[in-house]
Backbone atoms as SQL, in Angstrom:
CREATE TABLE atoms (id INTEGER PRIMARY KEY, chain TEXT, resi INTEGER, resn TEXT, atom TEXT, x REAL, y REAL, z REAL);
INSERT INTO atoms VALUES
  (1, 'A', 1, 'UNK', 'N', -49.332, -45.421, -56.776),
  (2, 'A', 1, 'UNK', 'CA', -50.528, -44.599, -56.694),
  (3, 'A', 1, 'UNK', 'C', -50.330, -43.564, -55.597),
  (4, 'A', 2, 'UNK', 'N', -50.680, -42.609, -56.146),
  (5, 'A', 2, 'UNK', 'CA', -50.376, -41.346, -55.010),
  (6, 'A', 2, 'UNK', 'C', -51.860, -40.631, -55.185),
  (7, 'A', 3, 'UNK', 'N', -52.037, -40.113, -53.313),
  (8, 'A', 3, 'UNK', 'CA', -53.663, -38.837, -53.264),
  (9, 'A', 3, 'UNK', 'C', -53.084, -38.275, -53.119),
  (10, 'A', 4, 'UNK', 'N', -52.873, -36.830, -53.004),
  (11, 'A', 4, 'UNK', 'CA', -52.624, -35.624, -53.050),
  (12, 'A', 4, 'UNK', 'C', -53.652, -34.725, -52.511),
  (13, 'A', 5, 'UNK', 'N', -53.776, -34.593, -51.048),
  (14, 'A', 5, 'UNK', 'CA', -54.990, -34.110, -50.470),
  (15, 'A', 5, 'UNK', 'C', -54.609, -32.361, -50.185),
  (16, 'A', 6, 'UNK', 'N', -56.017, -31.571, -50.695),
  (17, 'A', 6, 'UNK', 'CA', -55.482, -29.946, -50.116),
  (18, 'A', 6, 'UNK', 'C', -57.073, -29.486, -49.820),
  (19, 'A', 7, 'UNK', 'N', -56.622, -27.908, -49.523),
  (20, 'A', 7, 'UNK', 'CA', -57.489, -27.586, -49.532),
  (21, 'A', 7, 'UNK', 'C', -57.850, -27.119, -47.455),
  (22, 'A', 8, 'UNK', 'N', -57.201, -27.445, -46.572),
  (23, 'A', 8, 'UNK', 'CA', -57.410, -27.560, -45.801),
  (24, 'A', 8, 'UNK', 'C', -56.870, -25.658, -45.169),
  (25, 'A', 9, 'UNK', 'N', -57.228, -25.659, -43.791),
  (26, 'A', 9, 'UNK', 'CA', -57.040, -23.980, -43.043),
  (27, 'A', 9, 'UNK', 'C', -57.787, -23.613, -42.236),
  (28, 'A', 10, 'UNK', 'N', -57.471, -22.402, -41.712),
  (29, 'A', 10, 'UNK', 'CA', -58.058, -21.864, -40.480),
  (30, 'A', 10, 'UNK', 'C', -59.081, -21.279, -41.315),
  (31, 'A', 11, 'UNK', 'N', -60.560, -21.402, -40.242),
  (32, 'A', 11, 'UNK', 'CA', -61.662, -21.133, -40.809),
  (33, 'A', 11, 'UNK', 'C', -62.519, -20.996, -39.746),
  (34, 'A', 12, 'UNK', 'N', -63.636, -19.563, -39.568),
  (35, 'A', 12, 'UNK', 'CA', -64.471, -19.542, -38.127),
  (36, 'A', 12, 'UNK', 'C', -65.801, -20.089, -38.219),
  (37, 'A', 13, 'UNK', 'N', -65.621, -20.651, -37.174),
  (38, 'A', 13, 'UNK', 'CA', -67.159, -21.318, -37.081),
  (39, 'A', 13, 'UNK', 'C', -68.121, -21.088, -37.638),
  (40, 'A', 14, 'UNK', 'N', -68.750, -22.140, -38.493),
  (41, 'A', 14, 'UNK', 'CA', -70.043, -21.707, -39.497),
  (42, 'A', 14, 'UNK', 'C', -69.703, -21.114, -40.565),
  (43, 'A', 15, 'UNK', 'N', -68.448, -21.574, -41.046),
  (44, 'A', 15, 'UNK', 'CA', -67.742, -20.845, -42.581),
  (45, 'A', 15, 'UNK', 'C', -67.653, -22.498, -43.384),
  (46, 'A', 16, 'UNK', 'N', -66.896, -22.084, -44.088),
  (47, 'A', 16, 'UNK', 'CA', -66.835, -23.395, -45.496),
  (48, 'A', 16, 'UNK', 'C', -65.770, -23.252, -45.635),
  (49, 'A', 17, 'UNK', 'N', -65.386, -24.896, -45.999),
  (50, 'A', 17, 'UNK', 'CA', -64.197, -25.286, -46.691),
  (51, 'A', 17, 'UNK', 'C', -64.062, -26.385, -47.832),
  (52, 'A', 18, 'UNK', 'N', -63.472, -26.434, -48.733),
  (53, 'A', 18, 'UNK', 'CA', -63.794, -27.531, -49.549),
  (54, 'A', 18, 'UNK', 'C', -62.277, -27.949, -49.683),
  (55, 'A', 19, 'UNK', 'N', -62.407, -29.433, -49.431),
  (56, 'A', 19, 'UNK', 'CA', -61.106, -30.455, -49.626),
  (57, 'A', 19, 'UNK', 'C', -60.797, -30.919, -50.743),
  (58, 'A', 20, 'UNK', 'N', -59.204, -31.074, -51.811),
  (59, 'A', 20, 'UNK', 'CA', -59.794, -32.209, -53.104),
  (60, 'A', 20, 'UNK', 'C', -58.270, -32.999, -52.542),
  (61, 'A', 21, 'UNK', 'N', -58.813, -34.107, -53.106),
  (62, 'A', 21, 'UNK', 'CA', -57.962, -35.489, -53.304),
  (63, 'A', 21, 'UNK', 'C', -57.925, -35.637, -54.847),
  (64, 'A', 22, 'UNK', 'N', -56.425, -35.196, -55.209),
  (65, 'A', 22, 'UNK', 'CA', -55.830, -35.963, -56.845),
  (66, 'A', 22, 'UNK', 'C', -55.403, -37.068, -56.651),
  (67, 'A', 23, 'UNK', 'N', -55.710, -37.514, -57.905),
  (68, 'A', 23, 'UNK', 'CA', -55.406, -39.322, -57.284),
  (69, 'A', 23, 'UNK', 'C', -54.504, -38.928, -58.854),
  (70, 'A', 24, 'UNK', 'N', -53.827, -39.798, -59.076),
  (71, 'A', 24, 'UNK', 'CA', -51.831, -39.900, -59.777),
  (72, 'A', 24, 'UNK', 'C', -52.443, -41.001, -60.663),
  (73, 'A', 25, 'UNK', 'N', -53.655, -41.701, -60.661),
  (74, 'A', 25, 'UNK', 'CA', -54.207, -42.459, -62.199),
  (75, 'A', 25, 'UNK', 'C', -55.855, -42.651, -61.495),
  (76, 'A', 26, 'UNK', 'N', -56.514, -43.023, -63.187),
  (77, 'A', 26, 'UNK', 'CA', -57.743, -42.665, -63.282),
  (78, 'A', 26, 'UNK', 'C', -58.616, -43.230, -61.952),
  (79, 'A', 27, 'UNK', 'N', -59.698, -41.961, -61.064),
  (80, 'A', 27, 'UNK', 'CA', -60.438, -42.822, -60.197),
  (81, 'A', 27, 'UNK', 'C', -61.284, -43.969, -60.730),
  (82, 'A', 28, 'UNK', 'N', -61.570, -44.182, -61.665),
  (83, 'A', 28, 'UNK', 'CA', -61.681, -45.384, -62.111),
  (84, 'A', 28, 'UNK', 'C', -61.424, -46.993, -61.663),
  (85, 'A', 29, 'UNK', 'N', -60.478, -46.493, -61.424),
  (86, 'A', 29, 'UNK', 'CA', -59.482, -47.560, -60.318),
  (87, 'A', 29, 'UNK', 'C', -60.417, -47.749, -59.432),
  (88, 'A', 30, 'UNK', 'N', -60.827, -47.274, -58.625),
  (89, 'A', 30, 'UNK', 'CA', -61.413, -47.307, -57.340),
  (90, 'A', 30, 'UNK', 'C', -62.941, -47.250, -57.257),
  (91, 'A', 31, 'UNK', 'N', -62.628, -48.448, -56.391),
  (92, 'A', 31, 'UNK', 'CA', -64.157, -48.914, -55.701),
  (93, 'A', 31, 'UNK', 'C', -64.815, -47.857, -54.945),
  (94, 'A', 32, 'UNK', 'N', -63.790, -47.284, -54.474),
  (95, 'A', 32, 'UNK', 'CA', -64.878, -46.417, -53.088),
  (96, 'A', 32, 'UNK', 'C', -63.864, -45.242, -53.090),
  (97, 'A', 33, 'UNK', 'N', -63.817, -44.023, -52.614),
  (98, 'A', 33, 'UNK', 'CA', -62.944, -43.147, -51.864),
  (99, 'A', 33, 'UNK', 'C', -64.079, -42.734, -50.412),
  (100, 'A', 34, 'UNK', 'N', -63.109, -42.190, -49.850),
  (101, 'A', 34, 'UNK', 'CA', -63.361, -41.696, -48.590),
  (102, 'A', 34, 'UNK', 'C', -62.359, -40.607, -48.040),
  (103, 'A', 35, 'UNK', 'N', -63.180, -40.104, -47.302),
  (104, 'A', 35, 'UNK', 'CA', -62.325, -38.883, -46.143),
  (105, 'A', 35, 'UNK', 'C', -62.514, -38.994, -44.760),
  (106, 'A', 36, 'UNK', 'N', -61.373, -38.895, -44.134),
  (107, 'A', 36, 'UNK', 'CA', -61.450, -39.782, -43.049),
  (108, 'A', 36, 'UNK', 'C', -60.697, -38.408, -41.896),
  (109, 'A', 37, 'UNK', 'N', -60.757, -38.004, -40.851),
  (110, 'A', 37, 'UNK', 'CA', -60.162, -37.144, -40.023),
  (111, 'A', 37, 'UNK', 'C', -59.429, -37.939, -38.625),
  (112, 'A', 38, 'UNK', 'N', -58.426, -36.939, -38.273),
  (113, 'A', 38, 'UNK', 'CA', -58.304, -37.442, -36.684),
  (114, 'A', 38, 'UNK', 'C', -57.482, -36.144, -35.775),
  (115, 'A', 39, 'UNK', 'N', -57.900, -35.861, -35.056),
  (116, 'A', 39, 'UNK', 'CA', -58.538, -34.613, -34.460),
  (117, 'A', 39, 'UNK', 'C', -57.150, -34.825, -33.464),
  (118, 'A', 40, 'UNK', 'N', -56.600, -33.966, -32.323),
  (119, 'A', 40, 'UNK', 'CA', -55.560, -33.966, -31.766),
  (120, 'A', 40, 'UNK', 'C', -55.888, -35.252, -30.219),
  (121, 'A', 41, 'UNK', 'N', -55.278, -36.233, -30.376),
  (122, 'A', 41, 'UNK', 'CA', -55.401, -36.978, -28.784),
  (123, 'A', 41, 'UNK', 'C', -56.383, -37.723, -29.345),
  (124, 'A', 42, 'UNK', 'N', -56.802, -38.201, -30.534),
  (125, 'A', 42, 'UNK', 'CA', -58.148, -39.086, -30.753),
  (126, 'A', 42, 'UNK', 'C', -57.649, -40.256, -32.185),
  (127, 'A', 43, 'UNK', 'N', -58.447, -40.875, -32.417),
  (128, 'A', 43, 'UNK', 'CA', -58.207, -41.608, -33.206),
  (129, 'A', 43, 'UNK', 'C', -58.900, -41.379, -34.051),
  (130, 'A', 44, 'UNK', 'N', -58.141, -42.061, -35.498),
  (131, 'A', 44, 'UNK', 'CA', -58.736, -41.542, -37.139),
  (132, 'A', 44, 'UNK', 'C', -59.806, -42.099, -37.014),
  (133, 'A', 45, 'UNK', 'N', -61.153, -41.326, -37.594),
  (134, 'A', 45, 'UNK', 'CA', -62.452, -41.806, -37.719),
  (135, 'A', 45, 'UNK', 'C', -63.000, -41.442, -39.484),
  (136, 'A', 46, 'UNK', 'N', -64.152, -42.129, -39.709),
  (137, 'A', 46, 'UNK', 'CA', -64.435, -41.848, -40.875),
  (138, 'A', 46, 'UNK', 'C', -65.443, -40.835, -40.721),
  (139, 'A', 47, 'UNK', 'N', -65.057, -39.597, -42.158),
  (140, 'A', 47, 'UNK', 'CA', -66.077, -39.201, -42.194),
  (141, 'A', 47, 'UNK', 'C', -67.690, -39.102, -43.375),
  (142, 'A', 48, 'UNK', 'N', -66.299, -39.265, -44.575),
  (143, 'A', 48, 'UNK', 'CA', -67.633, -39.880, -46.103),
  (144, 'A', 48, 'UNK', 'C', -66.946, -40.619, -47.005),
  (145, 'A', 49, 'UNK', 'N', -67.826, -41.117, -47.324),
  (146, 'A', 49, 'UNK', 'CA', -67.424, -42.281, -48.625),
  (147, 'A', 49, 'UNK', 'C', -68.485, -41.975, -49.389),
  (148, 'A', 50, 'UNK', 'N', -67.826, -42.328, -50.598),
  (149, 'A', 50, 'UNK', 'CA', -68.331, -42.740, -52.240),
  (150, 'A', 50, 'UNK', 'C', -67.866, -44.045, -52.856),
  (151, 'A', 51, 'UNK', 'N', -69.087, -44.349, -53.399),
  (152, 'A', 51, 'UNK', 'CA', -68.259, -45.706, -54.007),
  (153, 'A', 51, 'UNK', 'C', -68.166, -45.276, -55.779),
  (154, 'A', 52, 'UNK', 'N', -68.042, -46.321, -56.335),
  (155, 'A', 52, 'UNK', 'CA', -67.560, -46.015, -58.219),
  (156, 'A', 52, 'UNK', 'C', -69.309, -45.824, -58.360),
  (157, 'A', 53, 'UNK', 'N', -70.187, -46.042, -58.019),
  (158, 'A', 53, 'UNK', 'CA', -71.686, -45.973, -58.291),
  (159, 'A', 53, 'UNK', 'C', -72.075, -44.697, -57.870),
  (160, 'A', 54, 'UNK', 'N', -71.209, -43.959, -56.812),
  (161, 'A', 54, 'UNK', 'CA', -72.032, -42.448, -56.801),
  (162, 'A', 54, 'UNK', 'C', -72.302, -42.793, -55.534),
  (163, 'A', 55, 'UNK', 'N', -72.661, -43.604, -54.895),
  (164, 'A', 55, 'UNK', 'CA', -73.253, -43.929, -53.261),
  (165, 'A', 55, 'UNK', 'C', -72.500, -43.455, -52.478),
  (166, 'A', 56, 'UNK', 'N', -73.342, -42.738, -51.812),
  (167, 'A', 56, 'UNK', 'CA', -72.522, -41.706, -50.279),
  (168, 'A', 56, 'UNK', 'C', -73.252, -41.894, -49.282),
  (169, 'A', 57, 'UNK', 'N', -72.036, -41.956, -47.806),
  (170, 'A', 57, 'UNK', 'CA', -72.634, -42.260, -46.562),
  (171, 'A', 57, 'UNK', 'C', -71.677, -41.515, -45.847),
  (172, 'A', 58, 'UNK', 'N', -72.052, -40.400, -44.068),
  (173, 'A', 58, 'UNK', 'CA', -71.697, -40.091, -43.719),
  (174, 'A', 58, 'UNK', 'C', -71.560, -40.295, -42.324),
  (175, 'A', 59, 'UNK', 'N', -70.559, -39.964, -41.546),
  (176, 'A', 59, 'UNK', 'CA', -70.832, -40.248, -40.077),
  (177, 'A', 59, 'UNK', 'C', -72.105, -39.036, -39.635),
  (178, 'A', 60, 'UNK', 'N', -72.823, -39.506, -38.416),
  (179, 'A', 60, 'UNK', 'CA', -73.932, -38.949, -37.957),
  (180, 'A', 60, 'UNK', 'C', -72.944, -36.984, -37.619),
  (181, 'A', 61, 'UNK', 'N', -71.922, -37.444, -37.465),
  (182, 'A', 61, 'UNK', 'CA', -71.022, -35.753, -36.759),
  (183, 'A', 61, 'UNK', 'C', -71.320, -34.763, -38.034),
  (184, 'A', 62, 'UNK', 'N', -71.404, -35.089, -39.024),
  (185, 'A', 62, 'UNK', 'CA', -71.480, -34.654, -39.866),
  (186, 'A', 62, 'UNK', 'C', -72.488, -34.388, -41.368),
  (187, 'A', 63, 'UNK', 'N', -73.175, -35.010, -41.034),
  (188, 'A', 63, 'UNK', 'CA', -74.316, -35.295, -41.907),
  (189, 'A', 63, 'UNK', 'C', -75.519, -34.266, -41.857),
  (190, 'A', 64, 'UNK', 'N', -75.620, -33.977, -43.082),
  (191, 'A', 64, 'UNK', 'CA', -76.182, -32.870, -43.382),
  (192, 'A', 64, 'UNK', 'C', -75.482, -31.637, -43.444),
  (193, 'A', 65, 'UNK', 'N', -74.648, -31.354, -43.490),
  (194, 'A', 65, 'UNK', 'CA', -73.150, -30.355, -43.803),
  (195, 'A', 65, 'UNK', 'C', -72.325, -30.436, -44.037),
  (196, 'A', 66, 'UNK', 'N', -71.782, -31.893, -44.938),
  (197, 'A', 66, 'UNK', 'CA', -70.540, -32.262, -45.503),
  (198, 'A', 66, 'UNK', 'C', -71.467, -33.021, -46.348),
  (199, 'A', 67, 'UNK', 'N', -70.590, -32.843, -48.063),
  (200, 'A', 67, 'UNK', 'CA', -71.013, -33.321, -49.111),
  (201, 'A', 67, 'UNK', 'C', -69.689, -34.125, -49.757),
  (202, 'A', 68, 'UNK', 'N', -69.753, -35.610, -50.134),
  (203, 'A', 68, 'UNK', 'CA', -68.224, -35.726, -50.506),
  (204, 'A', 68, 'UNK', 'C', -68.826, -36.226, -52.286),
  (205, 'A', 69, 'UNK', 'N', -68.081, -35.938, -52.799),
  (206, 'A', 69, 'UNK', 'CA', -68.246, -35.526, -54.333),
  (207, 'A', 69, 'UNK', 'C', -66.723, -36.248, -55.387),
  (208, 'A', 70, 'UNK', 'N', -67.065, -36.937, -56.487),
  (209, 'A', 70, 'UNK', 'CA', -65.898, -36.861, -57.221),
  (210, 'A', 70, 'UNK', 'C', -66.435, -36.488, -58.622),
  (211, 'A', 71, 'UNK', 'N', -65.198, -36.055, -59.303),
  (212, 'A', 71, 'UNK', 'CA', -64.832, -36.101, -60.671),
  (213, 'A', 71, 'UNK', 'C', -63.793, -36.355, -61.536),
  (214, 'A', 72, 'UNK', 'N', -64.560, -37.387, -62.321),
  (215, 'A', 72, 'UNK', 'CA', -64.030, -38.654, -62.494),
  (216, 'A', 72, 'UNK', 'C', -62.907, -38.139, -63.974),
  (217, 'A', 73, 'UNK', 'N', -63.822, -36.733, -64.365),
  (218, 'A', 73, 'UNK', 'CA', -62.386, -36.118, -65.230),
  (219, 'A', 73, 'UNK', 'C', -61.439, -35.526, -64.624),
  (220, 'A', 74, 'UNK', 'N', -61.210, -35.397, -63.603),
  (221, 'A', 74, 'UNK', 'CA', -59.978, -34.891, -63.139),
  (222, 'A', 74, 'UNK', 'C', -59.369, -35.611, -62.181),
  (223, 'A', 75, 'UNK', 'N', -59.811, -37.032, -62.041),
  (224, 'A', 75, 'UNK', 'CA', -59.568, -37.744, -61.273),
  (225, 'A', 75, 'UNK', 'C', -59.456, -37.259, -59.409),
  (226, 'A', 76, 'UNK', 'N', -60.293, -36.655, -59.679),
  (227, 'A', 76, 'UNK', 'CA', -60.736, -36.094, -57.793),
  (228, 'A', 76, 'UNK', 'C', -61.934, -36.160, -57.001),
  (229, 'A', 77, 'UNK', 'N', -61.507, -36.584, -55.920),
  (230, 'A', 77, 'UNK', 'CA', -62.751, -36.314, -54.581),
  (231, 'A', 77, 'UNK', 'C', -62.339, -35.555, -53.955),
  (232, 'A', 78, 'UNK', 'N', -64.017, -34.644, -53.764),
  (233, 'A', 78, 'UNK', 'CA', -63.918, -33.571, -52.845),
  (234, 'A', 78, 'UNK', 'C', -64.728, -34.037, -51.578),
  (235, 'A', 79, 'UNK', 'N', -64.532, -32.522, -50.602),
  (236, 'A', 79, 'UNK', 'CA', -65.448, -32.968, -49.503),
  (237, 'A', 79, 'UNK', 'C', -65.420, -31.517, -48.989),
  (238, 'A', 80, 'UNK', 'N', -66.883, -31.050, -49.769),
  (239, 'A', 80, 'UNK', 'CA', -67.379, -29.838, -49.218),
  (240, 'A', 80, 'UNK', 'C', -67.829, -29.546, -48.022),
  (241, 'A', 81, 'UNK', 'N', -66.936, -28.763, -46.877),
  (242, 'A', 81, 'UNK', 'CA', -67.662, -28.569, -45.705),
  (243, 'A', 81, 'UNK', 'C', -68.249, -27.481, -44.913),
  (244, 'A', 82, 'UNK', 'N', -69.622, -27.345, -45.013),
  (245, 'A', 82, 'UNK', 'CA', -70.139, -26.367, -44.370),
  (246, 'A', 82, 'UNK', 'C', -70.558, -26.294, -43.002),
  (247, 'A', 83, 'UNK', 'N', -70.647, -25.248, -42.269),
  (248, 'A', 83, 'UNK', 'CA', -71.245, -24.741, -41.243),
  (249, 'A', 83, 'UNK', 'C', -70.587, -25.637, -40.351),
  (250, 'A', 84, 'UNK', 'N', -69.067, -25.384, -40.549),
  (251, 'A', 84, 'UNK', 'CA', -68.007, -25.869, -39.884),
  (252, 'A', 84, 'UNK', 'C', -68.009, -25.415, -37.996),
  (253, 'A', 85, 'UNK', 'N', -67.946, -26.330, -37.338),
  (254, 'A', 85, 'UNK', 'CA', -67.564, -26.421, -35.923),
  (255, 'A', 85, 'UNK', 'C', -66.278, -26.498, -35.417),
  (256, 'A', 86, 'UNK', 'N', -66.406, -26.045, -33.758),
  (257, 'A', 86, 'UNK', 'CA', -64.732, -26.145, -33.638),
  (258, 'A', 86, 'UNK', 'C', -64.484, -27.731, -33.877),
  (259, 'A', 87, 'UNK', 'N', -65.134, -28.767, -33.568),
  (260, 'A', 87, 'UNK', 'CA', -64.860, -30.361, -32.993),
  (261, 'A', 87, 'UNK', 'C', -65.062, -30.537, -34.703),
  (262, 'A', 88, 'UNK', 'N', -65.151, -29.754, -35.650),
  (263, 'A', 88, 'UNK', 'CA', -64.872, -30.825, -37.038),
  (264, 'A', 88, 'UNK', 'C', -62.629, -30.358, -37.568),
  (265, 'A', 89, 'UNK', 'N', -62.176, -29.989, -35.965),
  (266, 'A', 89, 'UNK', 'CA', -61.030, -29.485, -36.448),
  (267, 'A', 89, 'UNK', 'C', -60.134, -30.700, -36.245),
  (268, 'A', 90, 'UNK', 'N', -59.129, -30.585, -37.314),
  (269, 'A', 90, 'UNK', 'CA', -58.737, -32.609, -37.752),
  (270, 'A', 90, 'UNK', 'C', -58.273, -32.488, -38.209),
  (271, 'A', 91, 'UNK', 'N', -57.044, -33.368, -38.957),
  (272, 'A', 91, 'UNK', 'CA', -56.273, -33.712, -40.104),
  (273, 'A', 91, 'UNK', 'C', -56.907, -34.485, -40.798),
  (274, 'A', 92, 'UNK', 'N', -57.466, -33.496, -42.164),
  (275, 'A', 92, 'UNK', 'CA', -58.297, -34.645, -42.508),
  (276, 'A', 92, 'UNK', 'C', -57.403, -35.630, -43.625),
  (277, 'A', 93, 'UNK', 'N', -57.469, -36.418, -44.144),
  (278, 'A', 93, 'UNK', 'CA', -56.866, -37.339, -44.744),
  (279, 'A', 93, 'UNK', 'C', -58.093, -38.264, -46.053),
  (280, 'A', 94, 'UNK', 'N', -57.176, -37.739, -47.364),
  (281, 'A', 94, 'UNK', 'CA', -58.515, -39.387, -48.286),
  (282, 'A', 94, 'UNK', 'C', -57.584, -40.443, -48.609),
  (283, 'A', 95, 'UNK', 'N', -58.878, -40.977, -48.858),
  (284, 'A', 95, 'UNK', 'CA', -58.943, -42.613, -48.919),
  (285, 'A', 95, 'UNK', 'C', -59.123, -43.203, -50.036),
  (286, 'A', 96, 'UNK', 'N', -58.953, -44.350, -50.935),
  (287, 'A', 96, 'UNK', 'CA', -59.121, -45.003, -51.988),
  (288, 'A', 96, 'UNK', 'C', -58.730, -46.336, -51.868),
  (289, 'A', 97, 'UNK', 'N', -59.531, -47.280, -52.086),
  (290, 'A', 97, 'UNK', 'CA', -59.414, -48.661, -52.605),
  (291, 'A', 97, 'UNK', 'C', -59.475, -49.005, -53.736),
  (292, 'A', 98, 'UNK', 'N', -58.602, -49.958, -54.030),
  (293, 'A', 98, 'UNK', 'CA', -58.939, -50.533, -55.805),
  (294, 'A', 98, 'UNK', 'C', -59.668, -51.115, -56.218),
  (295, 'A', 99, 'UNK', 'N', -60.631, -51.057, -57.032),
  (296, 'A', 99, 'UNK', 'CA', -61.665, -52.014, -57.353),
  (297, 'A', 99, 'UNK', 'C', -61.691, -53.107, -57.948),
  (298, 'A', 100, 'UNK', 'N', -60.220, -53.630, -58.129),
  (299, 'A', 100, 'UNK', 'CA', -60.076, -55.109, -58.623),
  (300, 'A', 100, 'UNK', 'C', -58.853, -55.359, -57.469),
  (301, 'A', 101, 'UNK', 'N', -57.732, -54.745, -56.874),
  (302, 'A', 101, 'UNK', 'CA', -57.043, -55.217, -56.190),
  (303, 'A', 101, 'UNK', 'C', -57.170, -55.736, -54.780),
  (304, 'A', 102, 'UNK', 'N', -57.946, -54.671, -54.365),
  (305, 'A', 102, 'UNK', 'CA', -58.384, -53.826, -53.253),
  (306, 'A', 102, 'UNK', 'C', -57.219, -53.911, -52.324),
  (307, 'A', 103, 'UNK', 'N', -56.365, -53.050, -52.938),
  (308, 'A', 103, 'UNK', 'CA', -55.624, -52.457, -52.529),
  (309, 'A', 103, 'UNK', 'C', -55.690, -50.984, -52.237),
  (310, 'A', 104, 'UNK', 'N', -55.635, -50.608, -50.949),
  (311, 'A', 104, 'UNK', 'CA', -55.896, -49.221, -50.339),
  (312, 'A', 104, 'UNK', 'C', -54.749, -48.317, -50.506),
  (313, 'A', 105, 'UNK', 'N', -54.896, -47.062, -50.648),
  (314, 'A', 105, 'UNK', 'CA', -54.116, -45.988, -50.573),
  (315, 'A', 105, 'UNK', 'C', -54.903, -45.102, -49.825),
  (316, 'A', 106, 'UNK', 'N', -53.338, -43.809, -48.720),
  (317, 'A', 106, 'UNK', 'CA', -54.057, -42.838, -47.750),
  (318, 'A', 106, 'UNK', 'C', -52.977, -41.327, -48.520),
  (319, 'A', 107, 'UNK', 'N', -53.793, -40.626, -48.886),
  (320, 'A', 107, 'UNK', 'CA', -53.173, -39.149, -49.190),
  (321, 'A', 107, 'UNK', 'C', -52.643, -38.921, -47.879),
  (322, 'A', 108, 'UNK', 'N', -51.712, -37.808, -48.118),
  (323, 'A', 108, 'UNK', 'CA', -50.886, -37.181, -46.589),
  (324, 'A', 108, 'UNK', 'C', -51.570, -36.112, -45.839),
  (325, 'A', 109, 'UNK', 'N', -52.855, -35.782, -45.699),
  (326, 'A', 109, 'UNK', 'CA', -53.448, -35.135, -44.742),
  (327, 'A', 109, 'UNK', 'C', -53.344, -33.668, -44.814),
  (328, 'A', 110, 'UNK', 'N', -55.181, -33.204, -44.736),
  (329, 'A', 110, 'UNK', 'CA', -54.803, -31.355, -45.009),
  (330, 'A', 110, 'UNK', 'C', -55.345, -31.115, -43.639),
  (331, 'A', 111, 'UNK', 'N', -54.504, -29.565, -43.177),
  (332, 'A', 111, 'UNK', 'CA', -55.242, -30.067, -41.787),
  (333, 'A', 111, 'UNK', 'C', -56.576, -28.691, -42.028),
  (334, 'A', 112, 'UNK', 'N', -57.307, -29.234, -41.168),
  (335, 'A', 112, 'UNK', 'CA', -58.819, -27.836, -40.835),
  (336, 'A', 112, 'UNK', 'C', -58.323, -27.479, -39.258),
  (337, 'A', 113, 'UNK', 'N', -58.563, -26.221, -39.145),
  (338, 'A', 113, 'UNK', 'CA', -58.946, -25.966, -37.784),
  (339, 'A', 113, 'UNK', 'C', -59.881, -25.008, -37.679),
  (340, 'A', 114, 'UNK', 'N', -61.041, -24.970, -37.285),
  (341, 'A', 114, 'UNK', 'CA', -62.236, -24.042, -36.964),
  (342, 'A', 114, 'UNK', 'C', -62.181, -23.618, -35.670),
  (343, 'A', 115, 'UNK', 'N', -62.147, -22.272, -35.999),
  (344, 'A', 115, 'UNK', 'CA', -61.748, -20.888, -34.844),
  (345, 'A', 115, 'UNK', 'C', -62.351, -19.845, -34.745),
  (346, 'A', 116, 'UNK', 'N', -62.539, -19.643, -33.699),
  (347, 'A', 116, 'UNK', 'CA', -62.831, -17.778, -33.775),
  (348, 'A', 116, 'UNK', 'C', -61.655, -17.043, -33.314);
């Protein structure tokens, strides 16, 4: 199983970016995805999840200006981000668990950096 995360770039404060994660077989598979960041000198933190039901939860850093989204025909999660800050600048990285194995997979990381 392979993610395939893009979508990531330099972008100025209070602009948009949208992330997708291809997942290499049907999200179907999976219980949950997530997008997860880790910023330079800090440790990976979460930032949204979805589960196979549609249920989304975000960290408080971000909530209310990040939307994480899949589609389940193209086998992708996104993670629309608006009204971007410098401190949302990160490698962001997705996430997927299996919903019968639960076995996890991590895509290789797009990076954001928000600049003026």
């Amino acid at each position: 199983v392979q993610l395939q995360a893009s979508g990531g770039g330099l972008v100025q404060p209070g602009g948009s970016l949208r992330l997708s994660c291809v997942a290499s077989i049907s999200i179907f598979n999976f219980g949950a995805e997530a997008w997860y960041r880790q910023a330079p000198g800090k440790q990976r933190e979460l930032v949204a999840t979805i589960t196979s039901s549609g249920s989304t939860n975000y960290a408080d850093s971000v909530q209310g200006r990040f939307t994480i989204s899949r589609d389940n025909a193209k086998n992708t999660v996104y993670l629309q981000m608006n009204s971007l800050k410098p401190e949302d600048t990160a490698v962001y990285y997705c996430y997927a668990v299996g919903i019968v194995t639960r076995e996890y997979y991590w895509g290789q990381g797009t990076k954001v950096t928000v600049s003026s």
